[in-house]
N, CA, C and O atoms as a DFTB+ gen file, in Angstrom:
644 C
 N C O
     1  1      -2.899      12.591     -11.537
     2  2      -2.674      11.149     -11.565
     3  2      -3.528      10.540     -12.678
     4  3      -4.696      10.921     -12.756
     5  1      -2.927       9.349     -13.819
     6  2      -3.906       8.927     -14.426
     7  2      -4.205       7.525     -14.158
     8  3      -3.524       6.683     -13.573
     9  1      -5.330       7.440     -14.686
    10  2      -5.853       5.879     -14.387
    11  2      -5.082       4.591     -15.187
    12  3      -5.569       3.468     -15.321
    13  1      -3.786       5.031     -15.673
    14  2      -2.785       3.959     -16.413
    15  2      -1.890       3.519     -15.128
    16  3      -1.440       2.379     -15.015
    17  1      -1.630       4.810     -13.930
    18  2      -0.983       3.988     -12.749
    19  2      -1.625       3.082     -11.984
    20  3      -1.108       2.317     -11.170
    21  1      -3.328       3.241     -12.407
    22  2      -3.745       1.817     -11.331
    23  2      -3.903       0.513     -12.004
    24  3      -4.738      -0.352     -11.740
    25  1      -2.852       0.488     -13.044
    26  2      -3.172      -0.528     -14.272
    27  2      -2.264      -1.011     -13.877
    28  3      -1.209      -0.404     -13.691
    29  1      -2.553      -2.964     -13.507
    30  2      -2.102      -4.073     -13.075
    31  2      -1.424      -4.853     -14.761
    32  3      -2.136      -5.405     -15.599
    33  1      -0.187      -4.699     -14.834
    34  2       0.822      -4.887     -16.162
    35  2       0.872      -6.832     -15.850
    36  3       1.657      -7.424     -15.109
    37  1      -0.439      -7.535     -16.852
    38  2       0.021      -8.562     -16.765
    39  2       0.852      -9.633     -17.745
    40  3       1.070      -9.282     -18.905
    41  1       1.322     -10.963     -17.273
    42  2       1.871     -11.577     -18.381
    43  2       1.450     -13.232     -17.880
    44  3       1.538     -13.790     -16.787
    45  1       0.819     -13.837     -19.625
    46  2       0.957     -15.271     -19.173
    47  2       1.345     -16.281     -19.691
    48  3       1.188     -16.391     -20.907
    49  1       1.972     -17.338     -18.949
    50  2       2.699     -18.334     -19.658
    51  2       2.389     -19.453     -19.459
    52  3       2.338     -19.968     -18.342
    53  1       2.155     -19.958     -20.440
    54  2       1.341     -21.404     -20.786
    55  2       1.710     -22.051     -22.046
    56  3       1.749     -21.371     -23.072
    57  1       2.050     -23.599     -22.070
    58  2       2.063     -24.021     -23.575
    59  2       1.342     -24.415     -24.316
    60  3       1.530     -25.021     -25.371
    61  1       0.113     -23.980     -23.633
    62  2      -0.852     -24.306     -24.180
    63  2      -1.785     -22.523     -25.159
    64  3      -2.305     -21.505     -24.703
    65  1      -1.554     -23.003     -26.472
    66  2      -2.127     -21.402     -26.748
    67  2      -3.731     -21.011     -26.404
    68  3      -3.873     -19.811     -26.166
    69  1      -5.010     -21.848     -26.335
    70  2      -5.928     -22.275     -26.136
    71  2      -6.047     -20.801     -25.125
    72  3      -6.495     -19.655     -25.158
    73  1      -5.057     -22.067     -23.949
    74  2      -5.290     -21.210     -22.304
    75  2      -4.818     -20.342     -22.733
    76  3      -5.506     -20.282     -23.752
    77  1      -4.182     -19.577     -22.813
    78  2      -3.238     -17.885     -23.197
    79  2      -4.172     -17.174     -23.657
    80  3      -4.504     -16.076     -23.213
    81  1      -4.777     -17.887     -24.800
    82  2      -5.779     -16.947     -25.473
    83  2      -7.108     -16.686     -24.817
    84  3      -7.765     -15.648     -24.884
    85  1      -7.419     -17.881     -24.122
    86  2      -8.570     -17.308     -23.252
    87  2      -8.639     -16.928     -22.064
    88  3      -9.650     -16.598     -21.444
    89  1      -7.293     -16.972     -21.622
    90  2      -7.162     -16.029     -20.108
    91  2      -6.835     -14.795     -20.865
    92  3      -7.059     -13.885     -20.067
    93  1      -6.443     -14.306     -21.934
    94  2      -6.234     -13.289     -22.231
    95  2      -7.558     -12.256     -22.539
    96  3      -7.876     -11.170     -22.057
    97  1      -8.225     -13.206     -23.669
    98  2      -9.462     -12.419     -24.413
    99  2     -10.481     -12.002     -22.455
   100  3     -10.819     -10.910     -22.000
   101  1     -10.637     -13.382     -21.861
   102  2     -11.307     -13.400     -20.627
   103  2     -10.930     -11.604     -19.597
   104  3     -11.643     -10.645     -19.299
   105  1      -9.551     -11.931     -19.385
   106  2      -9.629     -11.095     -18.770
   107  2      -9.627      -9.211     -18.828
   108  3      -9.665      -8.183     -18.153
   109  1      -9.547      -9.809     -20.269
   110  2      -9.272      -8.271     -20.631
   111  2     -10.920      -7.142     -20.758
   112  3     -11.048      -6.073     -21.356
   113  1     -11.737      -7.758     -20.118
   114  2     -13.098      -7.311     -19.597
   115  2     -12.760      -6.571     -18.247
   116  3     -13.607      -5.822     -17.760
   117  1     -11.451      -6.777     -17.586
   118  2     -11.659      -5.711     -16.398
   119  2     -10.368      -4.533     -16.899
   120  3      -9.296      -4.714     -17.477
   121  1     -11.055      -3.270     -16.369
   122  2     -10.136      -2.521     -16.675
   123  2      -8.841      -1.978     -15.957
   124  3      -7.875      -1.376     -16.427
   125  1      -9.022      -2.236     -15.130
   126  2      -7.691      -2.426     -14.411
   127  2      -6.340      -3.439     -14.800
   128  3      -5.154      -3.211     -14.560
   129  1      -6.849      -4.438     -15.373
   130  2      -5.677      -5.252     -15.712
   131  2      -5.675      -5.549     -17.294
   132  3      -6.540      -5.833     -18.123
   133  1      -4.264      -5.343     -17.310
   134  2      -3.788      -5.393     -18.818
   135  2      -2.587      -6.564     -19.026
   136  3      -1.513      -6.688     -18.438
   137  1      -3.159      -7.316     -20.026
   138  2      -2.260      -8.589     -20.541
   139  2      -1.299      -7.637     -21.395
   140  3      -1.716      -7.151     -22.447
   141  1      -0.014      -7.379     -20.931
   142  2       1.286      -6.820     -21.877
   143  2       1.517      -8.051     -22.826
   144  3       1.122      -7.878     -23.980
   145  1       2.142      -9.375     -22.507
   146  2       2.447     -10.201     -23.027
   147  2       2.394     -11.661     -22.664
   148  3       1.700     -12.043     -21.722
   149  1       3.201     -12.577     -23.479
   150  2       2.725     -14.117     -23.462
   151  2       3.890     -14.973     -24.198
   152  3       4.637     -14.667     -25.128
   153  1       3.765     -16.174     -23.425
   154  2       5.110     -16.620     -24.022
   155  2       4.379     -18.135     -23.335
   156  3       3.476     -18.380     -22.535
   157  1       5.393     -18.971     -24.201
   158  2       5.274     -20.663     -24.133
   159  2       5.809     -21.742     -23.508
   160  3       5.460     -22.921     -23.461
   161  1       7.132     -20.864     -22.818
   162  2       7.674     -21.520     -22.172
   163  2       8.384     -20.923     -21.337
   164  3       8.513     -19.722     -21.571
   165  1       9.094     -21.457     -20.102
   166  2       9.607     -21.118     -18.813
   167  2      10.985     -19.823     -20.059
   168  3      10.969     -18.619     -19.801
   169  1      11.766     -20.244     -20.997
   170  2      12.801     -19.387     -21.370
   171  2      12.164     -18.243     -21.697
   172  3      12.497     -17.139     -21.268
   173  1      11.209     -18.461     -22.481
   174  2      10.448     -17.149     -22.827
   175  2       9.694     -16.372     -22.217
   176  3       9.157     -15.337     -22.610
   177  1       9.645     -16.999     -21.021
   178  2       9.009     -16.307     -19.657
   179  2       9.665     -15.478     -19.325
   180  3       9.186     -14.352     -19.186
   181  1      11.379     -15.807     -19.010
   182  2      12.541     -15.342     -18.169
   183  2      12.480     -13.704     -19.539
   184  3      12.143     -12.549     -19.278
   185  1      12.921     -14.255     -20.840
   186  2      13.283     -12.974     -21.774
   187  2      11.843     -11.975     -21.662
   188  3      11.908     -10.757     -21.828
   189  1      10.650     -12.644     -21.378
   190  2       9.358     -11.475     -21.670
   191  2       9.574     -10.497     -20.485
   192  3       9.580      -9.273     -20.613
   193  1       9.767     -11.234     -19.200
   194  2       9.752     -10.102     -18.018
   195  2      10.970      -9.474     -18.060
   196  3      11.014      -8.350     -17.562
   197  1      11.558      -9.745     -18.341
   198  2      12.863      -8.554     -18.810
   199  2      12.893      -7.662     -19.599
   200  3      13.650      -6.699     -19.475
   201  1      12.070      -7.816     -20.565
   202  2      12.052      -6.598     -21.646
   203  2      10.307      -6.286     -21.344
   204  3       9.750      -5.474     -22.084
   205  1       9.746      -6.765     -20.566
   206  2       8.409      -5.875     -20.687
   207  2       7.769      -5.462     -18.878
   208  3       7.065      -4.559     -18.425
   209  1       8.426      -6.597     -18.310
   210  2       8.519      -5.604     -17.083
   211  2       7.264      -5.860     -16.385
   212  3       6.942      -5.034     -15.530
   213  1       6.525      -6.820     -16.589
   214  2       4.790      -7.007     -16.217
   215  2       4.649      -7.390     -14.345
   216  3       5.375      -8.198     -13.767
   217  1       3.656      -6.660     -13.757
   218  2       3.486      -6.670     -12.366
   219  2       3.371      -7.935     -12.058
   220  3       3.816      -8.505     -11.062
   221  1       2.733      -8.393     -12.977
   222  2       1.842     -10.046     -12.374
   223  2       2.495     -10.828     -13.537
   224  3       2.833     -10.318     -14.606
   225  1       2.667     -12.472     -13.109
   226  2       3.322     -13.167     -13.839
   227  2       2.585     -14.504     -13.742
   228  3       2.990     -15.331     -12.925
   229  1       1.331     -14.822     -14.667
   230  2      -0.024     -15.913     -14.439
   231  2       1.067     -17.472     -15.314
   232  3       0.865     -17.765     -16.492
   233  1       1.863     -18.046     -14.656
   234  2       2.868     -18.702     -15.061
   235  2       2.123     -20.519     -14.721
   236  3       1.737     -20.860     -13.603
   237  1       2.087     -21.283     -15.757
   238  2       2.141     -22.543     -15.861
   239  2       3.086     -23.060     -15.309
   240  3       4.067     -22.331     -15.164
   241  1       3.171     -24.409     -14.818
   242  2       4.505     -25.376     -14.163
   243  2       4.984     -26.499     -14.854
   244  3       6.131     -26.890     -14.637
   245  1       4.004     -27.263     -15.934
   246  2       4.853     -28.139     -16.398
   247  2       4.518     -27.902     -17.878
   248  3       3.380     -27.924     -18.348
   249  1       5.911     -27.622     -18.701
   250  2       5.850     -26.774     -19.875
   251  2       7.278     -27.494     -20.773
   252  3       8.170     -28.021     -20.109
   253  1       7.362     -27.451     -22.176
   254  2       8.675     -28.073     -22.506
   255  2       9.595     -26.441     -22.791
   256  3       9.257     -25.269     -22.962
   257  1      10.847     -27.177     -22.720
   258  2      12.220     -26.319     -23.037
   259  2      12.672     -25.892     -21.421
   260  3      13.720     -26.484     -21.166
   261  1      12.206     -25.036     -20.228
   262  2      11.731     -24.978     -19.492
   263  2      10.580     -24.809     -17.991
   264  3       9.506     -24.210     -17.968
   265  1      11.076     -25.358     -17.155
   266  2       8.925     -25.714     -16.458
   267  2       9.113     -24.153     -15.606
   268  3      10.034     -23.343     -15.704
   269  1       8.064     -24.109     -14.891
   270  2       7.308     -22.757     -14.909
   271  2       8.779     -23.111     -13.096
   272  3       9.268     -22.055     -12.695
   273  1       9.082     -23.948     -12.590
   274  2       8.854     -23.675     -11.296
   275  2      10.859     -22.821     -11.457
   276  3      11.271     -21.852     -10.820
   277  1      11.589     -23.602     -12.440
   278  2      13.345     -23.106     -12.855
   279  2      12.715     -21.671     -12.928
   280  3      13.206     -20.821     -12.184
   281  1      11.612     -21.294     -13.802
   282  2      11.644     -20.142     -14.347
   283  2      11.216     -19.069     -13.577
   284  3      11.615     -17.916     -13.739
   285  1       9.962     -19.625     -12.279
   286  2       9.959     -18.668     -11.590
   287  2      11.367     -17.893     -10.490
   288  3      11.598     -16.809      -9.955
   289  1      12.103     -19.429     -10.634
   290  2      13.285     -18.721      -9.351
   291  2      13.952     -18.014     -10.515
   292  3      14.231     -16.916     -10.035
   293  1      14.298     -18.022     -11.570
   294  2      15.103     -16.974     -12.478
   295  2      14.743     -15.688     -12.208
   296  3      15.534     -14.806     -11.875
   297  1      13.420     -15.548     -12.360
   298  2      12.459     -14.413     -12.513
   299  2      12.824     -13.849     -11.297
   300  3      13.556     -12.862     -11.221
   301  1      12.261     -14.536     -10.166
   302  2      12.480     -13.207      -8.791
   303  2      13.517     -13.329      -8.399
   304  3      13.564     -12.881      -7.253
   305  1      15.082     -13.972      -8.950
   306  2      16.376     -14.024      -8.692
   307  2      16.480     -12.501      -9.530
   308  3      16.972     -11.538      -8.941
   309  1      15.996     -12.379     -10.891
   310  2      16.716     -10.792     -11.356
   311  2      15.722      -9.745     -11.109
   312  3      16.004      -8.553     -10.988
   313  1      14.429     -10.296     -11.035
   314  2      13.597      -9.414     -10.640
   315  2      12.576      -9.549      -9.223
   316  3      11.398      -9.870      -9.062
   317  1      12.996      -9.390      -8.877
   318  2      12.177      -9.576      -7.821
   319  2      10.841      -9.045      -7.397
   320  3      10.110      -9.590      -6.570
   321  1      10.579      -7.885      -8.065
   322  2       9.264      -7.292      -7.557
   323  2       8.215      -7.633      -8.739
   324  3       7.046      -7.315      -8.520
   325  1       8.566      -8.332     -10.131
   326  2       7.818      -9.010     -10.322
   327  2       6.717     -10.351      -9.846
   328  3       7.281     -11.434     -10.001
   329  1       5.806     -10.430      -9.505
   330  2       4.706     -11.269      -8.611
   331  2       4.561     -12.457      -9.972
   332  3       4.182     -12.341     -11.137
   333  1       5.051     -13.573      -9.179
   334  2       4.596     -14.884      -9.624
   335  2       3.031     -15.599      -9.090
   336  3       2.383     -15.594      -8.044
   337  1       2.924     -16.015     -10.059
   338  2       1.052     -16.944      -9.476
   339  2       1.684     -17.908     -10.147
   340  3       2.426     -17.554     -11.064
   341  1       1.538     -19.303      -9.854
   342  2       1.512     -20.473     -10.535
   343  2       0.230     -20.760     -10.946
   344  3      -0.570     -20.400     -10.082
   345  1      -0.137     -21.108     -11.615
   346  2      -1.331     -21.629     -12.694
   347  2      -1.562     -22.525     -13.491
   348  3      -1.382     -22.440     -14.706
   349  1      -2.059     -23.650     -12.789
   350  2      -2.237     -24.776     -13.126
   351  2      -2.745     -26.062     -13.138
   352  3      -2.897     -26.213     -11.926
   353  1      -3.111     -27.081     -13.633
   354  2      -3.588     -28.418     -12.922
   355  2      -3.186     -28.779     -11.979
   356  3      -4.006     -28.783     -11.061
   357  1      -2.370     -29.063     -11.787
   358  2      -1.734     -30.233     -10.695
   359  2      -1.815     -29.343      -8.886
   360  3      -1.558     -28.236      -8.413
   361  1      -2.221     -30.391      -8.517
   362  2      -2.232     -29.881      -6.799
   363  2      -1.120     -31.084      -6.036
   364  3      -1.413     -31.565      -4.942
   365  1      -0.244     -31.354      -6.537
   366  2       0.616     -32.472      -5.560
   367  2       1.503     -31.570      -4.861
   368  3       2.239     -30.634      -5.174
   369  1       1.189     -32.155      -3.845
   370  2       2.357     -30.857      -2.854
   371  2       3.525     -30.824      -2.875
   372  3       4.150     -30.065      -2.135
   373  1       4.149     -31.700      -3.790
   374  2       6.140     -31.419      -3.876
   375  2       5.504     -30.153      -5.080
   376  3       5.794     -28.993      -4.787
   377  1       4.763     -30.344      -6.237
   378  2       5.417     -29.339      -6.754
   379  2       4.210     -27.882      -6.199
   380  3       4.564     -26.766      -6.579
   381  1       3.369     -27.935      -5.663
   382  2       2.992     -26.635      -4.840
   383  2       4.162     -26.538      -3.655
   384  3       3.831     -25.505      -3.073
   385  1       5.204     -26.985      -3.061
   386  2       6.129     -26.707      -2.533
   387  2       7.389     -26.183      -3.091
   388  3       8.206     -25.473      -2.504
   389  1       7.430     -26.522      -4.021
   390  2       8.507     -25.958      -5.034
   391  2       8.285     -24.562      -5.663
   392  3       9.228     -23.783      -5.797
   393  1       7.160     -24.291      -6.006
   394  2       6.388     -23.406      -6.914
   395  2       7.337     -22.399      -5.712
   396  3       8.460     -21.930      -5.895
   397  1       6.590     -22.289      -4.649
   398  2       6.100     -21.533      -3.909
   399  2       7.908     -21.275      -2.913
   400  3       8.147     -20.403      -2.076
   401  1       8.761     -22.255      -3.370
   402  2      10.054     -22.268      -2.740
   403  2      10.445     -21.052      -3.760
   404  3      10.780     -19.896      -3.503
   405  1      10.231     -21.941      -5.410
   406  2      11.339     -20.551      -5.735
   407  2      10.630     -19.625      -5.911
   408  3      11.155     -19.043      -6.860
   409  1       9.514     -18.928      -5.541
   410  2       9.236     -17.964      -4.913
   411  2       8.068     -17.010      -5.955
   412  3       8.007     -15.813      -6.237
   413  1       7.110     -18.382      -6.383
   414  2       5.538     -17.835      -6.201
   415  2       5.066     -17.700      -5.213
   416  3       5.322     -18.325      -4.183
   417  1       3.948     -16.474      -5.441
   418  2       3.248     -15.508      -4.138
   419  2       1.845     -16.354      -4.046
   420  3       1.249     -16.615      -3.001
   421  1       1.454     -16.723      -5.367
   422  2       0.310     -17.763      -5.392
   423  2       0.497     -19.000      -6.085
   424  3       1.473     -19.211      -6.805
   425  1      -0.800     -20.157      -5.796
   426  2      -0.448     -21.417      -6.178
   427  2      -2.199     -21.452      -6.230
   428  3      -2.900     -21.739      -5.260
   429  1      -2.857     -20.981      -8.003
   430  2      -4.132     -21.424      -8.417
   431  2      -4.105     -22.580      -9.560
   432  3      -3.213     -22.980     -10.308
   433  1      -5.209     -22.875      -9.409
   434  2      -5.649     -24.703      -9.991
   435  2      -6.184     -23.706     -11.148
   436  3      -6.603     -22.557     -11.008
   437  1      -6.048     -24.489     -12.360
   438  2      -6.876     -23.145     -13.496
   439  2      -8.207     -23.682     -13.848
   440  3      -8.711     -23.567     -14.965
   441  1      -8.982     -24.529     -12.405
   442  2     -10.608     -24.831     -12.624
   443  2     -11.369     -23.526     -12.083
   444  3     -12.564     -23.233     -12.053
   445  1     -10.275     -22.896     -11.691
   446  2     -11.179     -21.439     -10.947
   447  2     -11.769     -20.498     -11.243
   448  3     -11.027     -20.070     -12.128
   449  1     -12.980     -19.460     -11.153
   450  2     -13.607     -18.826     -12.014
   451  2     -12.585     -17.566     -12.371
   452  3     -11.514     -17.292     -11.829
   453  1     -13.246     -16.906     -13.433
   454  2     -12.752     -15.405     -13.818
   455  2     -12.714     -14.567     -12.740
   456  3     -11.739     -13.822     -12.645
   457  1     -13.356     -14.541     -12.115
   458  2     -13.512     -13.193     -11.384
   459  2     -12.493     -13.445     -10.068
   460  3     -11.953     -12.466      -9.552
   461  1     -12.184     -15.191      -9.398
   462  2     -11.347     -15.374      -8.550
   463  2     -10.098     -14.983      -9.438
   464  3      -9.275     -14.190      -8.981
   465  1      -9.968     -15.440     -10.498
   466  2      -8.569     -15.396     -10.853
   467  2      -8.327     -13.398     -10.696
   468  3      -7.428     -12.820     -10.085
   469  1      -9.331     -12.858     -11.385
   470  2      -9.097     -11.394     -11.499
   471  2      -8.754     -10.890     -10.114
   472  3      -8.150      -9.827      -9.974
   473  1      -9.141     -11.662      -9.053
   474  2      -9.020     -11.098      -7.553
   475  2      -7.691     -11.536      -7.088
   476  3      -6.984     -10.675      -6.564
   477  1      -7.241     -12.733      -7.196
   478  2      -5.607     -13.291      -7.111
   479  2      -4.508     -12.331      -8.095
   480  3      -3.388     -11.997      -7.710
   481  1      -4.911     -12.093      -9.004
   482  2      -4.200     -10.893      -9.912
   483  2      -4.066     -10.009      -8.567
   484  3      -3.113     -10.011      -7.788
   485  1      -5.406      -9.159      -8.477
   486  2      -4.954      -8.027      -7.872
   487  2      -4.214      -8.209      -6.336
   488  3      -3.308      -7.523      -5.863
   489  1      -4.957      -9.433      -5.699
   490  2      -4.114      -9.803      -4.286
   491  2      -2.443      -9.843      -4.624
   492  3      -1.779      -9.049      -3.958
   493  1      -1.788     -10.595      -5.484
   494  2      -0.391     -10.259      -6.208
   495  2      -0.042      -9.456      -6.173
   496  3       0.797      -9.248      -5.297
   497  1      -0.421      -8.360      -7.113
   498  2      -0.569      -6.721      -7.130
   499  2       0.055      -5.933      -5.882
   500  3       1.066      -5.246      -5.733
   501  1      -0.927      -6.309      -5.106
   502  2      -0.790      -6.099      -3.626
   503  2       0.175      -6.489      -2.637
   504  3       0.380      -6.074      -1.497
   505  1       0.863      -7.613      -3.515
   506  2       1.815      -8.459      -2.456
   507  2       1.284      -9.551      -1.075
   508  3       1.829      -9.837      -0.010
   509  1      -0.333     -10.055      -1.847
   510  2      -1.170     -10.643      -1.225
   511  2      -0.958     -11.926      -1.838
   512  3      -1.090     -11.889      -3.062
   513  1      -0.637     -13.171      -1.303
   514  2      -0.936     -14.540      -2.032
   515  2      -2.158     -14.993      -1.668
   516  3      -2.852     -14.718      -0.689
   517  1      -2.378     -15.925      -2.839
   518  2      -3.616     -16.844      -2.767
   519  2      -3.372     -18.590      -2.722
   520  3      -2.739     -18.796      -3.757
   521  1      -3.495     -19.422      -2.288
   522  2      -3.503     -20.725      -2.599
   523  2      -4.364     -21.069      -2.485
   524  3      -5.117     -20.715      -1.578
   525  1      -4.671     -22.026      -3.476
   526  2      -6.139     -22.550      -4.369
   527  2      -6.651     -23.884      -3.103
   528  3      -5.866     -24.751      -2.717
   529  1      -7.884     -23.785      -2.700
   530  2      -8.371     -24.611      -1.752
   531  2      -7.647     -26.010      -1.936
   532  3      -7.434     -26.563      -0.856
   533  1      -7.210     -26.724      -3.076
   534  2      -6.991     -27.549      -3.271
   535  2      -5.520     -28.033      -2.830
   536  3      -5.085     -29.094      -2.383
   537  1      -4.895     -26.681      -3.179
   538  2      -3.347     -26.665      -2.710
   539  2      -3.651     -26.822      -1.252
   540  3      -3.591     -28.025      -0.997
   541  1      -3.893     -26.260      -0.390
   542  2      -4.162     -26.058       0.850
   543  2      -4.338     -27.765       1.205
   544  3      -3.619     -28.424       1.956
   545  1      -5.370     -28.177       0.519
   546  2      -5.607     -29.460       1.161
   547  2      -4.447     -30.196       1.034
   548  3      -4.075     -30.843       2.013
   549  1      -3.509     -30.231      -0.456
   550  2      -2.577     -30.652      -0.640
   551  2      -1.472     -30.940       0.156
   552  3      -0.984     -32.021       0.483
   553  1      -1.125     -29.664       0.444
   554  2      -0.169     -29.296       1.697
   555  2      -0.228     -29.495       2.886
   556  3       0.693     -29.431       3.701
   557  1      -1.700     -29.836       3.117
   558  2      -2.310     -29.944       4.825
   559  2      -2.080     -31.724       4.986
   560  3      -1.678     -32.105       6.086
   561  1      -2.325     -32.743       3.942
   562  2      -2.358     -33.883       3.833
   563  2      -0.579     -34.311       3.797
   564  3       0.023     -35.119       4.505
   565  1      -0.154     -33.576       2.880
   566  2       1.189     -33.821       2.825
   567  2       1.754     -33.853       4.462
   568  3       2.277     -34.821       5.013
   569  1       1.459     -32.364       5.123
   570  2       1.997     -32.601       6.421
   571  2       1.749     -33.498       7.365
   572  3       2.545     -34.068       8.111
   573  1       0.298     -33.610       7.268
   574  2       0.183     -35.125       8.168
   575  2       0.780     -36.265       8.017
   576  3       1.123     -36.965       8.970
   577  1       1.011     -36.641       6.471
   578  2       1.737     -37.770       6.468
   579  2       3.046     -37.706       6.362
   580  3       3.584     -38.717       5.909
   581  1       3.856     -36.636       6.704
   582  2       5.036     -36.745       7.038
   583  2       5.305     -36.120       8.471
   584  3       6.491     -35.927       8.740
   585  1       4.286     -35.753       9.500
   586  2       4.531     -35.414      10.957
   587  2       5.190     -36.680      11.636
   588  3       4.601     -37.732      11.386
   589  1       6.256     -36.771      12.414
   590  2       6.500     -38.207      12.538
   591  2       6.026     -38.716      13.892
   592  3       6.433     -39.802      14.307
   593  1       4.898     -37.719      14.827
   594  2       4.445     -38.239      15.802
   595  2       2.633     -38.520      14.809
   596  3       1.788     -38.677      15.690
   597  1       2.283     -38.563      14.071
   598  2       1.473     -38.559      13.573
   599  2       0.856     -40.734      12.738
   600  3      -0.100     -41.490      12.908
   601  1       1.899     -40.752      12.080
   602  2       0.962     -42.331      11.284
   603  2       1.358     -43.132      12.637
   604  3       1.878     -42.807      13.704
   605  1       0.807     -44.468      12.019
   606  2       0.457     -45.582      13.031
   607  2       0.955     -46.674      12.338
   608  3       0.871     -46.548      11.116
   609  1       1.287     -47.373      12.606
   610  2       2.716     -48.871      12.357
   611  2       1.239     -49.985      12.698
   612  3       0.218     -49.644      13.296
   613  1       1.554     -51.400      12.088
   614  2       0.623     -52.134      12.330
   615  2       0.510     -52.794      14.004
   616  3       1.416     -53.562      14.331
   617  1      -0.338     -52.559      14.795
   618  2      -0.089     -52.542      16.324
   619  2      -0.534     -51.864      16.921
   620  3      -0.535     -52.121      18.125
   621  1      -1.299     -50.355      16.362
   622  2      -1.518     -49.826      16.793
   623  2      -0.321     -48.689      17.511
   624  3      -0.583     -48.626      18.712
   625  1       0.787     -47.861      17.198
   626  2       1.659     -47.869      18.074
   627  2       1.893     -47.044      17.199
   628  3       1.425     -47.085      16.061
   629  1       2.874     -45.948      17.768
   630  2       3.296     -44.545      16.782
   631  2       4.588     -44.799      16.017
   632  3       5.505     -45.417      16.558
   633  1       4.670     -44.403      14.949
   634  2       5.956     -44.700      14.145
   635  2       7.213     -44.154      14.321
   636  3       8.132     -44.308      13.517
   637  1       7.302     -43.328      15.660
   638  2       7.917     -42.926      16.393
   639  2       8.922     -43.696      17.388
   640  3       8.401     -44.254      18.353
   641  1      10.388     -43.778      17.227
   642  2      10.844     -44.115      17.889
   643  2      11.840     -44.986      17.963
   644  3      12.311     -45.293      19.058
């Protein structure tokens, strides 16, 4: 057996070259995971994992030509055992609900350190998701304010009914 099968095949997409380049140079300090490729936008996302085939897919959400969330359902519509992570600013829970509809495994904020992100890689890997504390809160707030035995009408009185 060689140590190229425990090698985590990654890819990331961002339109921003900045981020690409320094999640790239960053992570390429562990040896287990390897940046195959990189692309700028949701189309060039869809053509990279098709011709290169990468385990992990460190994918941005709001991007021009197409956004990360069309591109992830493309992605695990033809491929499926490719692993989506969303990666990104925004924590509003329609689009951490979306991300995660068309069918990212994770949903990280990109304020997070190296070594979490290197661990969400491999949880992916694994077929392990991660959502970023923030998402969590996101999603936890979202549900309260749409439980409908939950808000309160002026009166004191449940909005129920």
């Amino acid at each position: 057996m060689t140590m190229n099968s425990n090698i985590i095949r990654v890819a990331i997409v961002d339109d921003n070259d900045m981020i690409r380049f320094g999640m790239s140079i960053s992570l390429d300090v562990y040896e287990d995971i390897e940046i195959v490729g990189e692309a700028r936008n949701g189309r060039q996302a869809i053509e990279l994992c098709q011709r290169l085939k990468p385990d992990v897919l460190l994918i941005d959400l709001i991007m021009p030509e197409m956004d990360g969330v069309t591109a992830i359902r493309h992605i695990r519509k033809a491929q499926p055992e490719v692993r989506c992570v969303a990666l990104t600013s925004f924590d509003e829970a329609s689009l951490i609900q979306s991300a995660l509809a068309a069918g990212a495994l994770s949903y990280l904020i990109k304020n997070l350190s190296l070594e979490a992100l290197a661990t969400a890689i491999r949880d992916a890997h694994a077929g392990k998701g991660t959502l970023a504390p923030e998402a969590e809160e996101a999603l936890d707030d979202d549900a309260l304010l749409h439980t409908p035995h939950a808000p309160l009408v002026p009166g004191g009185t449940t909005g129920v009914g």
